[in-house]
C-alpha positions in Angstrom: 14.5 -22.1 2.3 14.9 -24.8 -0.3 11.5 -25.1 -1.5 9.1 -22.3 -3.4 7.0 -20.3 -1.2 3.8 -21.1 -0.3 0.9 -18.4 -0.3 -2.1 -17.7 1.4 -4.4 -15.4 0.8 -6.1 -13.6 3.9 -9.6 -12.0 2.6 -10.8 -12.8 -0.4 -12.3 -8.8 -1.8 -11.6 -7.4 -4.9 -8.0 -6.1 -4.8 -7.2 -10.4 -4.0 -9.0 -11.1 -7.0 -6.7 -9.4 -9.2 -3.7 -9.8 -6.8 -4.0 -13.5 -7.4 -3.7 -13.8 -11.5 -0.3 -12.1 -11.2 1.1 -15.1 -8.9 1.5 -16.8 -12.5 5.1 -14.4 -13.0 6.3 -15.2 -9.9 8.8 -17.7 -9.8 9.4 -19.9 -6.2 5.9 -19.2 -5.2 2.6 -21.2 -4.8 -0.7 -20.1 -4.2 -2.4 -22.8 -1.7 -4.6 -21.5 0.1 -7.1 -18.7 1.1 -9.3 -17.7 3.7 -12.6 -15.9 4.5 -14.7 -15.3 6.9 -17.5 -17.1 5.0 -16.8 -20.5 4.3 -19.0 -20.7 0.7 -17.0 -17.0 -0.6 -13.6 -18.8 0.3 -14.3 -21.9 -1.4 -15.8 -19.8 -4.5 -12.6 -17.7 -4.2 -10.9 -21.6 -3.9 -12.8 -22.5 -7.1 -12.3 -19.6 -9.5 -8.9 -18.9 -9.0 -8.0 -22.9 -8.4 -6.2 -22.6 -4.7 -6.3 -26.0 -3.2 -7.2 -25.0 0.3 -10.6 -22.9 1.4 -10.8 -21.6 5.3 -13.6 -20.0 6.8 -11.7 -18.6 9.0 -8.7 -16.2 9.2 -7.4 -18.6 12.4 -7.8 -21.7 10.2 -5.2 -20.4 7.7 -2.5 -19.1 10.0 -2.8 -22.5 12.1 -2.0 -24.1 8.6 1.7 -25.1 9.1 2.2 -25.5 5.0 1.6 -21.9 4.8 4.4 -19.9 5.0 3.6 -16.3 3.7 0.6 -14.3 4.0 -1.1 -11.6 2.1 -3.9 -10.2 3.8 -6.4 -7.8 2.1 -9.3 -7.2 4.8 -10.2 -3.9 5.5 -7.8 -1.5 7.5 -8.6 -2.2 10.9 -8.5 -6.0 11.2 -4.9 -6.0 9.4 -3.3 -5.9 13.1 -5.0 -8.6 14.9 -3.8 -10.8 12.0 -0.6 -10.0 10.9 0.5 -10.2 14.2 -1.5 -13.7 14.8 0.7 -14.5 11.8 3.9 -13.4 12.6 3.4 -15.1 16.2 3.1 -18.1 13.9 5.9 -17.6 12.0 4.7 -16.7 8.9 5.6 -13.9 6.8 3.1 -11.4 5.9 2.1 -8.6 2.9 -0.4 -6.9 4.2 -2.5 -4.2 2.2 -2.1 -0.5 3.0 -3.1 1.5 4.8 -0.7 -1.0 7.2 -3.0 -0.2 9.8 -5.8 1.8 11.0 -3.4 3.7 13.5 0.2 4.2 14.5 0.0 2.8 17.7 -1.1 -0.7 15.5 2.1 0.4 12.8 4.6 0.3 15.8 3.2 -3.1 17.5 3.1 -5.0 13.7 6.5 -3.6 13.5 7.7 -4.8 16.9 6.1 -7.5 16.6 7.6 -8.7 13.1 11.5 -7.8 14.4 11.4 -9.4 17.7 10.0 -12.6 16.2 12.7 -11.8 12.7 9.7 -12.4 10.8 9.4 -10.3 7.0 7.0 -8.2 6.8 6.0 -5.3 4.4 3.1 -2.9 3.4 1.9 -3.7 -0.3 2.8 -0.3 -1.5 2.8 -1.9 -5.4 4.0 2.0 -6.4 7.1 1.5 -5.5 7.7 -1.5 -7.4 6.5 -0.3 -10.5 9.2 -0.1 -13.3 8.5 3.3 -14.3 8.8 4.2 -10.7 12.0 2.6 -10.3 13.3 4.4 -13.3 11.9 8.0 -11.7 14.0 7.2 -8.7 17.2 6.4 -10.8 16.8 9.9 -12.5 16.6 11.3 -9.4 19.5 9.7 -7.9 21.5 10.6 -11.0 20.3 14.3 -10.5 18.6 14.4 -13.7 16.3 17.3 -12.5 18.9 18.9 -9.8 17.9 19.1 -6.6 14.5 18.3 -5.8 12.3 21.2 -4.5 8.6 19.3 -4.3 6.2 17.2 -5.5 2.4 17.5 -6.1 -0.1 14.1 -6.9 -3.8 13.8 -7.1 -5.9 11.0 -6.6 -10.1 10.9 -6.9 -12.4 8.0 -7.2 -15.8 9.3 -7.3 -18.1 7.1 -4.9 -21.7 7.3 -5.2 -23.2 7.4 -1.0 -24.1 4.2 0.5 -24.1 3.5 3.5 -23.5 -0.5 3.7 -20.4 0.6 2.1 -17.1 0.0 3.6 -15.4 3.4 2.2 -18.4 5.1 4.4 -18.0 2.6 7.3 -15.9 4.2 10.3 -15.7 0.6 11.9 -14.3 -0.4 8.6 -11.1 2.9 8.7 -13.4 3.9 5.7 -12.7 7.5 4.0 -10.6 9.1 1.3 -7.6 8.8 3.6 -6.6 5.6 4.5 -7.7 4.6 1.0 -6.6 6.5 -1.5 -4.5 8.9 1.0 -1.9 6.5 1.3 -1.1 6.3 -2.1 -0.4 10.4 -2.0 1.7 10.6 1.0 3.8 7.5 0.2 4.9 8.6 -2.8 5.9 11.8 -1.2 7.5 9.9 1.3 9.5 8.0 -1.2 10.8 11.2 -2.8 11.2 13.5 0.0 11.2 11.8 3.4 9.4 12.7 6.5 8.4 15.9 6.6 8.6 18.4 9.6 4.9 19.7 9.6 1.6 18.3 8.0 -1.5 20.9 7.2 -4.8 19.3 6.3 -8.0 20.5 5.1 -11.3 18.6 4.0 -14.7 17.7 4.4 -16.4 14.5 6.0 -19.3 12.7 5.6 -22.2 12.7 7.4 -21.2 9.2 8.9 -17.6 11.0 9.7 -15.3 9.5 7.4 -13.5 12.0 5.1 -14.5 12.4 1.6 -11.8 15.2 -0.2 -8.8 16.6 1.9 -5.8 18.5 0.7 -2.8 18.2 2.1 0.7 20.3 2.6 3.8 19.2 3.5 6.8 20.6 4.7 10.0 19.2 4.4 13.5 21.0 5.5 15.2 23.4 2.9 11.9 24.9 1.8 10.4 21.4 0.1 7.1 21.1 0.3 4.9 18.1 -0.9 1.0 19.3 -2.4 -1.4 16.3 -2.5 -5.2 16.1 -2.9 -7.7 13.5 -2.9 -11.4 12.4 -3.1 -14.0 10.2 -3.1 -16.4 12.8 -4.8 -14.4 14.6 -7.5 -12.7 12.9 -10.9 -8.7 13.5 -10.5 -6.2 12.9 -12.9 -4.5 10.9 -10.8 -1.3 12.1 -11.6 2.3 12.7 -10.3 5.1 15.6 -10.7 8.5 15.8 -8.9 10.2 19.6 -9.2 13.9 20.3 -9.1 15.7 23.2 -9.9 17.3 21.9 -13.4 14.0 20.0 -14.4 10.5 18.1 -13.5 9.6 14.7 -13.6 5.9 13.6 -14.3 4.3 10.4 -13.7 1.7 10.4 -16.2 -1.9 9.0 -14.7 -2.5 6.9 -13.1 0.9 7.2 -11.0 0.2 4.7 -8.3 0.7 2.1 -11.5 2.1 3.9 -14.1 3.5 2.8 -17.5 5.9 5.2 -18.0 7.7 8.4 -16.8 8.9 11.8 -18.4 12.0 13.6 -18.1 11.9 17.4 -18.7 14.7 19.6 -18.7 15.2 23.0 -20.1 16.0 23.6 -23.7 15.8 19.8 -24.1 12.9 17.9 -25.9 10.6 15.7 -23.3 12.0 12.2 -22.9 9.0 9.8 -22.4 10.1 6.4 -20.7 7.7 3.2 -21.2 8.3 1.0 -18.5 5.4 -1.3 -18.0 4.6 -3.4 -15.4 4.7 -7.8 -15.2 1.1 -8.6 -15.6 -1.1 -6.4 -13.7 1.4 -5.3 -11.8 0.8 -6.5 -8.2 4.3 -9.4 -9.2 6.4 -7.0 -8.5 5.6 -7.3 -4.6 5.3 -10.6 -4.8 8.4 -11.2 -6.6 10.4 -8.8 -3.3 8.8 -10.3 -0.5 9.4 -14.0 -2.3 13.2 -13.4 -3.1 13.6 -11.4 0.5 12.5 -14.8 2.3 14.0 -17.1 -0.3 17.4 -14.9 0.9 16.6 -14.7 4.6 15.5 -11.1 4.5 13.1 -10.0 7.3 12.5 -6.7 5.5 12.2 -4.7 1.9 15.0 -2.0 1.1 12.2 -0.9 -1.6 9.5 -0.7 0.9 11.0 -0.7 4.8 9.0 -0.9 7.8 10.1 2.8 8.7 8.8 4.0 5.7 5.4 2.7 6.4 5.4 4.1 9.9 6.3 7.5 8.6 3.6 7.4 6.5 1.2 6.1 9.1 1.8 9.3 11.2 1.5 11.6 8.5 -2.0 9.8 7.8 -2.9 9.8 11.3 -1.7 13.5 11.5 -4.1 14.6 8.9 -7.1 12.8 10.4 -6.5 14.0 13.8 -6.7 17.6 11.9 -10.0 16.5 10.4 -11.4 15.4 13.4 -11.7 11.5 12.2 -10.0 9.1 14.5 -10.1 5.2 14.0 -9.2 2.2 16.1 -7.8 -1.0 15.4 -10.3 -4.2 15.3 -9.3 -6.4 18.2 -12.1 -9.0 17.2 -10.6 -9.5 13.4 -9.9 -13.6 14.5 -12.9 -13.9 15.9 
């Protein structure tokens, strides 16, 4: 492509609104346009963050042909239906995690996306963050030997209500696919796919989960300890183990601003590494440069990845009893 890439924003919530200021450090890209279900939030949306197209409707924006990529931020279970809508359009999509609401909707966004050669990616911003770049060059350098586990906590405390969407089972509400994500991915990241998943937790009484702890097991005795919650304050940090050392990712890890390197008999060694802006550019800078280069997928953030993090989600659930379906009716 010869020409910057031109953005469209699917879903105009909370996480967009902040998404959307960081487009400013990302070079070759333009934000033009957005869409929501309502016609008056889109054109507020429009009007704030001055995009010079307003849908309202998700089918109005994909149908745009001076659109090329798409970054969709609805809730969990409607991220299918359009992404694939998308792809099937040939656009190129970033769509928020969870990916989806299950695996069988990972695996058809997936097969959908290479049969068409289409990028796609989950917006794991983690995994772009500079300190988190740096805690994976220590590891590949060895800095802490080899690596024996890893342990992160995450808790947002969220007052009941009902009308909420973290409470909503139609919406894939719960601690899980929320906050869950960011846990398990960065285990993921560091460890792989493990061999067996144990969950515990508690659910609300409209049957999303609240707090759930979670063990992983990985080959060569690794395991992976994560907890989170939607009723108890967490630090919200990090630590990798290895058997010369420990790296921690100081709260909160899912964005950190730096990383610290211990190691026996030596002093700690704090890293600061902050992020571009508030730290969503970083995403938009990969999936930019990747279609800019012809890339269909991120070497930071692969499509397997996402789908071995999907089942370990949907693993955990199943264990809970929760069980959520994608939304067919999301273009609607």
């Amino acid at each position: 492509m010869d020409q910057p890439i031109r953005w469209g924003v699917v879903g105009p919530g909370a996480i967009a609104d902040k998404l959307v200021l960081d487009f400013v450090h990302v070079p070759d890209a333009y934000l033009l346009a957005v869409a929501s279900r309502s016609a008056e939030r889109g054109a507020a949306f429009a009007a704030k963050h001055s995009i010079e197209r307003s849908y309202g409707s998700y089918r109005a924006i994909i149908e745009d042909p001076d659109v090329d990529a798409l970054y969709i931020a609805t809730p969990h279970p409607q991220h299918l239906a359009i992404a694939v809508a998308a792809i099937r359009a040939g656009k190129a999509v970033l769509v928020e995690k969870a990916f989806t609401a299950t695996v069988a909707g990972t695996q058809q966004l997936i097969h959908e996306a290479r049969s068409h050669g289409v990028f796609a990616m989950e917006a794991m911003w983690t995994r772009f963050q500079p300190a988190i770049v740096r805690a994976r060059e220590l590891l590949a350098d060895g800095a802490i030997g080899t690596v024996r586990g890893v342990q992160a906590d995450l808790g947002v405390p969220r007052r009941y209500d009902p009308s909420d969407r973290l409470f909503a089972p139609g919406l894939g509400g719960g601690a899980m696919l929320d906050l869950g994500v960011y846990v398990v991915s960065f285990a993921q990241m560091v460890l792989g796919t493990p061999d067996a998943v144990l969950a515990k937790g508690f659910l609300t009484v409209d049957g999303v989960d609240a707090t759930d702890s979670l063990l992983l097991s990985f080959p060569q005795q690794v395991t992976a300890t994560l907890m989170i919650s939607l009723h108890s304050v967490m630090p919200g940090g990090a630590r990798i183990f290895g058997d010369a050392g420990w790296i921690d990712i100081p709260p909160r890890f899912h964005h950190p601003t730096s990383v610290v390197l211990h190691r026996p008999d030596h002093e700690p060694e704090t890293m600061v590494l902050p992020p571009i802006g508030a730290g969503y550019a970083h995403e938009l800078i990969e999936v930019t440069e990747s279609m800019l280069a012809g890339r269909t997928e991120s070497s930071i953030m692969p499509l397997d990845d996402t789908l071995a993090v999907q089942r370990i989600l949907e693993d955990a659930l199943t264990q809970l009893g929760v069980h959520y379906a994608e939304d067919p009716t999301a273009l609607a």
